[in-house]
C-alpha positions as CSV (number, residue, x, y, z in Angstrom):
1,X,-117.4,56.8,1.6
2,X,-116.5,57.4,5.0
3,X,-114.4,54.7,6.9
4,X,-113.7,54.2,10.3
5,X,-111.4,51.9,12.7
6,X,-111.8,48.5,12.4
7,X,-114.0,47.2,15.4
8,X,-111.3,45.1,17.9
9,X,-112.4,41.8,18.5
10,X,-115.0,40.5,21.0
11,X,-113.3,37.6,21.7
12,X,-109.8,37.5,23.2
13,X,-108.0,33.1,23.4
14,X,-104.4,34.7,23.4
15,X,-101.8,37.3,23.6
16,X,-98.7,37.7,21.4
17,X,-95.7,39.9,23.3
18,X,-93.2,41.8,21.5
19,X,-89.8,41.3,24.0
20,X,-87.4,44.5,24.0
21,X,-89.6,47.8,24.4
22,X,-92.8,46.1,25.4
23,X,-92.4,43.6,27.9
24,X,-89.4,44.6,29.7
25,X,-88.2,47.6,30.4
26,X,-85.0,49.8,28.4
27,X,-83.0,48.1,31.6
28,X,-84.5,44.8,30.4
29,X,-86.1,44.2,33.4
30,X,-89.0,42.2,33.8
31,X,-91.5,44.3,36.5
32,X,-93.6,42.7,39.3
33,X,-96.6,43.7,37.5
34,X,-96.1,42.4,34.1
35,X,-95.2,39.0,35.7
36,X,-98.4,39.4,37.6
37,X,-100.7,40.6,34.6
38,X,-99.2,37.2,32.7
39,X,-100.1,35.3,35.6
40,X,-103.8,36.5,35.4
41,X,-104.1,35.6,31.6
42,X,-102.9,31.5,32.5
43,X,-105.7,32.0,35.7
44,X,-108.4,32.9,33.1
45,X,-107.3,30.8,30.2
46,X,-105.1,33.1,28.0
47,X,-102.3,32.0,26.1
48,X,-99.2,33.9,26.6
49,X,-96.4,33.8,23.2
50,X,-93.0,35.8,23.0
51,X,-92.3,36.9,19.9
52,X,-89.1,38.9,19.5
53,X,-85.5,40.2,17.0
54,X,-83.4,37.9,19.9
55,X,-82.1,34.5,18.8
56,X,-84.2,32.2,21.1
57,X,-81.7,31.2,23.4
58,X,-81.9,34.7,24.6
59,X,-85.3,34.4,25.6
60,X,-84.9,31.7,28.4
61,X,-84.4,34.1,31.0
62,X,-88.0,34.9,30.4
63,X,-89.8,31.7,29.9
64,X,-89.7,30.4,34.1
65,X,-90.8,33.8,35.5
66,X,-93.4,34.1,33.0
67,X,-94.4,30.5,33.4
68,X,-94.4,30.1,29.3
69,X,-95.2,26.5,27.9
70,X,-95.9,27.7,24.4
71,X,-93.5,28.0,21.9
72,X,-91.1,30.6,21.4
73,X,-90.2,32.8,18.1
74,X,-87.2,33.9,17.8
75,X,-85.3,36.5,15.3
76,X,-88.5,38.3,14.4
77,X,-89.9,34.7,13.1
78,X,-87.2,33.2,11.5
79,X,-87.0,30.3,14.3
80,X,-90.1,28.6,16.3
81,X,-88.9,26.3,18.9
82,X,-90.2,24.8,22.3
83,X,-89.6,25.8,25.3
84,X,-86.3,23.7,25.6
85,X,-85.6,25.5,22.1
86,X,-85.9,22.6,19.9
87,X,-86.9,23.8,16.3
88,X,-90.0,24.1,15.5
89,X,-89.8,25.8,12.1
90,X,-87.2,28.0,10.6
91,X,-86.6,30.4,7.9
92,X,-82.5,30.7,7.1
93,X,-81.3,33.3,4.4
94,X,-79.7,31.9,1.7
95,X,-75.9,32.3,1.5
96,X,-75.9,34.5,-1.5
97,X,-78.4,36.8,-0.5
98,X,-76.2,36.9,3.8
99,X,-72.8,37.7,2.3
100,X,-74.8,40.4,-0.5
101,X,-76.1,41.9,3.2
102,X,-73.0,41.7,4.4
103,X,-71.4,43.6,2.2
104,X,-74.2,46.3,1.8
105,X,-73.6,47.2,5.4
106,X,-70.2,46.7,6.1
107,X,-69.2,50.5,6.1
108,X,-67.4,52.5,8.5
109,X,-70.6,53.6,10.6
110,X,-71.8,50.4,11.0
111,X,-70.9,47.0,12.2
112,X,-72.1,44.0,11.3
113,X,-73.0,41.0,13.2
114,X,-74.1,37.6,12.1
115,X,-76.6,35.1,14.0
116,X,-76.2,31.4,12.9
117,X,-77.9,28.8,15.0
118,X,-76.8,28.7,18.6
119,X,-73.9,31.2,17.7
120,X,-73.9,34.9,17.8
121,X,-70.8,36.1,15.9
122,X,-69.1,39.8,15.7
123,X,-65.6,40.8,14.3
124,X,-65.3,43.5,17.2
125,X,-65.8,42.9,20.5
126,X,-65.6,46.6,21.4
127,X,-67.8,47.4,18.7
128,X,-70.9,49.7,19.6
129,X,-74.1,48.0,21.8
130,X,-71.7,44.5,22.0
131,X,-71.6,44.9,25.8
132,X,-75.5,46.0,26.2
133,X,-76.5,42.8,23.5
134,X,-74.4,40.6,26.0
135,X,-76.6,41.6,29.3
136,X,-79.8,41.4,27.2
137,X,-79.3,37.9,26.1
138,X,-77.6,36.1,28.7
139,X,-74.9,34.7,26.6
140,X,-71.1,36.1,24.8
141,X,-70.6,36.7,21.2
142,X,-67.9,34.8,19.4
143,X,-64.8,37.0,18.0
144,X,-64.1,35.9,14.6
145,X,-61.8,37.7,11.9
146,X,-64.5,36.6,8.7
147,X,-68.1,35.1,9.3
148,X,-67.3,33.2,6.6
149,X,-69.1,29.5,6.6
150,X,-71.6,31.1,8.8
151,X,-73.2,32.7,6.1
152,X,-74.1,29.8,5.0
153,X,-76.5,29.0,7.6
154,X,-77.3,32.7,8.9
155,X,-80.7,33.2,10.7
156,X,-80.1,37.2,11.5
157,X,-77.7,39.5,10.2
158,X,-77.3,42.8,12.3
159,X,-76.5,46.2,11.4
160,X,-75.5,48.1,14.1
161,X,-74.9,51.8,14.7
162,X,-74.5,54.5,17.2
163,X,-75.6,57.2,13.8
164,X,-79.4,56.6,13.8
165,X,-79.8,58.3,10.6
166,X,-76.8,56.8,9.0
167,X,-78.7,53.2,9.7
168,X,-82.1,54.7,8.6
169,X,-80.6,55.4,5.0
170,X,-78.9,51.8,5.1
171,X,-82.1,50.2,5.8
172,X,-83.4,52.2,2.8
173,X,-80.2,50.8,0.7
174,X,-80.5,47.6,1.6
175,X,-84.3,47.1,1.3
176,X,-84.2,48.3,-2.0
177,X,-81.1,46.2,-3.0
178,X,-81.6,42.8,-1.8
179,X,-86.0,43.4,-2.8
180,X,-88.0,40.5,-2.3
181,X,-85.1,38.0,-1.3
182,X,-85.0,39.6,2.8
183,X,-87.5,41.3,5.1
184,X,-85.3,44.3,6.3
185,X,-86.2,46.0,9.2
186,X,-84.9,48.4,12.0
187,X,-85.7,46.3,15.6
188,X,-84.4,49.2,17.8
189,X,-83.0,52.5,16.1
190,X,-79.7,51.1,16.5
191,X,-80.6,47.7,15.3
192,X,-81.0,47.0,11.3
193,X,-82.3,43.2,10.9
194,X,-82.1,41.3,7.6
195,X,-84.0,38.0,7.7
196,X,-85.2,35.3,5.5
197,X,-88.5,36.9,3.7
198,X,-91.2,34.4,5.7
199,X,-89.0,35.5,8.7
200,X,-91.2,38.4,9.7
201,X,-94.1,38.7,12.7
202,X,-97.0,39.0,10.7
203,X,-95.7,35.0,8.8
204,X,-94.6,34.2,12.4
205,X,-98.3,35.4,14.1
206,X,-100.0,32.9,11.5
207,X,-97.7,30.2,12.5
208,X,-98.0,30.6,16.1
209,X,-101.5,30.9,15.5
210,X,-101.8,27.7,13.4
211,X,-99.6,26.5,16.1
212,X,-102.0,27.1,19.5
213,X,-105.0,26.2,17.2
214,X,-106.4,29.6,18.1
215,X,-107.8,31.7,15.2
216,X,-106.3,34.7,14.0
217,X,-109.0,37.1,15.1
218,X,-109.4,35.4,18.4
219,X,-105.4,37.1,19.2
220,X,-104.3,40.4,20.6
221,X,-100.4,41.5,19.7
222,X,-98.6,44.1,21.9
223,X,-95.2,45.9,20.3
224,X,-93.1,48.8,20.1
225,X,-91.2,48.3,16.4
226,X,-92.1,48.9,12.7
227,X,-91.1,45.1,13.0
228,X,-94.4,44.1,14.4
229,X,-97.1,46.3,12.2
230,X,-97.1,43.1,10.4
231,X,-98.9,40.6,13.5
232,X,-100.7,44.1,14.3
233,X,-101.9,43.7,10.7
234,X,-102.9,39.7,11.2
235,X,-104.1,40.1,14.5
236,X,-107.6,40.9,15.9
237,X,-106.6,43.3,18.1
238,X,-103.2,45.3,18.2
239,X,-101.6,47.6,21.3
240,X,-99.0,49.7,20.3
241,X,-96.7,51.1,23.3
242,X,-96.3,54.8,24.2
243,X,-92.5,54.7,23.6
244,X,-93.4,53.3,19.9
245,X,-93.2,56.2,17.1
246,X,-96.4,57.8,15.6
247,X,-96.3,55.7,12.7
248,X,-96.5,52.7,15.1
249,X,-99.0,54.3,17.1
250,X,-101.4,55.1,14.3
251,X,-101.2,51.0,13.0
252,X,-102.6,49.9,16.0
253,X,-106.0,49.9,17.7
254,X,-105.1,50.8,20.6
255,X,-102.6,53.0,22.6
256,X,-101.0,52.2,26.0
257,X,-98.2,54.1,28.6
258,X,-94.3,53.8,27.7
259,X,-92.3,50.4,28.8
260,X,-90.9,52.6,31.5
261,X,-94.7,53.3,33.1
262,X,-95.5,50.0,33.1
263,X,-97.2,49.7,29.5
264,X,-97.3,46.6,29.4
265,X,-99.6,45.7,32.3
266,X,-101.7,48.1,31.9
267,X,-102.6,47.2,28.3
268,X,-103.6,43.6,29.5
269,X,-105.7,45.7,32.4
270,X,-106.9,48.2,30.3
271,X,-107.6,46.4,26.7
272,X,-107.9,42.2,27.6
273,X,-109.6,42.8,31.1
274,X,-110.9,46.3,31.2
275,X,-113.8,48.1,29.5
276,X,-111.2,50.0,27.0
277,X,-111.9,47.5,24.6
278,X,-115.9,47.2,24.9
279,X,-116.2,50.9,24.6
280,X,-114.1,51.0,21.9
281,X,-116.5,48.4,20.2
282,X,-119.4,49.9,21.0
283,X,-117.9,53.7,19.9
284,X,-116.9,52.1,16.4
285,X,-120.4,50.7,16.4
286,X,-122.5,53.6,17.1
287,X,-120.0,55.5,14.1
288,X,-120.6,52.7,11.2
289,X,-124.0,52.6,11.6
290,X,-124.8,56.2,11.1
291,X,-122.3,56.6,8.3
């Protein structure tokens, strides 16, 4: 039998943002029209969530230009807090399974940093993207010689290299050796994220969800990363951007421009406001019904 794209819904109550790659740009900068296209969604009734790899404390830069009230999700699910970042939920790995990850990536090509509550933590302050994480969340690692008790309580721990395909065949390692116990997945292709298993976007879509008291096929999600196939898979609509990869591309409903052209808007113009979506819906339609 002959199947066809699911039909996106008819009925839009809010919007879920991916952060880095979607709604800013690679500068992280946060464009005059994305502010103003999230301003339109509060005019007409919209929510507006941030969902994103960065511990939530380096997501408050956002949160007063975007004028968000609602809550915040932070290392690809693993925390939910308010807007003054009290917890919510959270999702911690368990200290065997943090120092196993720890040692599975701790190699020559990569580095390894640990996130444990308020604290982001690295044994190299020199080491590759330190400076460039610094500037995107508004705060300074801590320099420590051993992570140790912070594995104990780790939210995120970060494998980090400038060899893309050297951290694509760690991610393959590690997903494979630690199974069911972590959700592994690459964030940026520098960026290899090990989190606590419910700490993933499509868990943390169904929260948020729960959360706003807005059904799950009643929400449209908007990323960049393998990270967030899983909300595009909970979600009733899904926009993948133009500077996501094919496989991205191909889980989502829809397709807007790059983070660099302004993707962002113009998905919320294009697929929550525009007639994108209704023909798409009508297209699907037409195609089911004479199958």
């Amino acid at each position: 039998m002959k199947t066809f794209p699911r039909i996106p819904s008819a009925k839009i109550s809010a919007l879920i943002s991916d952060v880095d790659g979607t709604l800013v740009t690679d500068d992280k900068i946060l464009t005059v029209r994305a502010q103003a296209a999230v301003a339109k969604l509060h005019a007409c009734g919209i929510n507006f969530a941030i969902i994103s790899s960065r511990p939530p404390r380096g997501l408050g830069m956002l949160l007063g230009p975007l004028g968000i009230t609602t809550p915040v999700c932070g290392f690809n699910g693993g925390v939910i807090a308010t807007r003054d970042l009290a917890v919510i939920t959270e999702h911690l790995l368990s200290p065997e399974v943090a120092r196993r990850a720890v040692s599975l990536l701790d190699t020559q090509d990569v580095q390894v940093w640990v996130f444990s509550g308020q604290d982001w933590l690295v044994r190299d302050s020199d080491g590759p993207y330190v400076g460039f994480e610094e500037c995107t969340v508004g705060f300074r690692p801590t320099l420590v010689d051993n992570f140790g008790p912070s594995l104990d309580a780790a939210n995120k721990i970060v494998g980090v290299s400038k060899e893309f395909e050297i951290l694509a065949q760690r991610e393959r390692d590690v997903r494979a050796a630690l199974a069911d116990q972590a959700t592994v997945e690459r964030s940026q292709s520098y960026y290899l994220d090990i989190t606590h298993p419910l700490a993933n976007k499509g868990v943390a879509l169904s929260e948020i969800a729960r959360l706003l008291m807005v059904p799950l096929p009643e929400i449209a999600v908007i990323g960049d990363g393998g990270n967030d196939i899983a909300m595009f898979e909970r979600s009733g609509l899904s926009i993948a951007m133009g500077n996501a990869s094919p496989s991205v591309q191909r889980a989502a409903d829809f397709v807007t421009d790059s983070n660099r052209d302004d993707g962002f808007a113009n998905a919320i113009e294009r697929f929550i406001f525009g007639d994108d979506r209704w023909n798409a819906q009508v297209t699907i339609g037409r195609a089911a019904g004479r199958a």
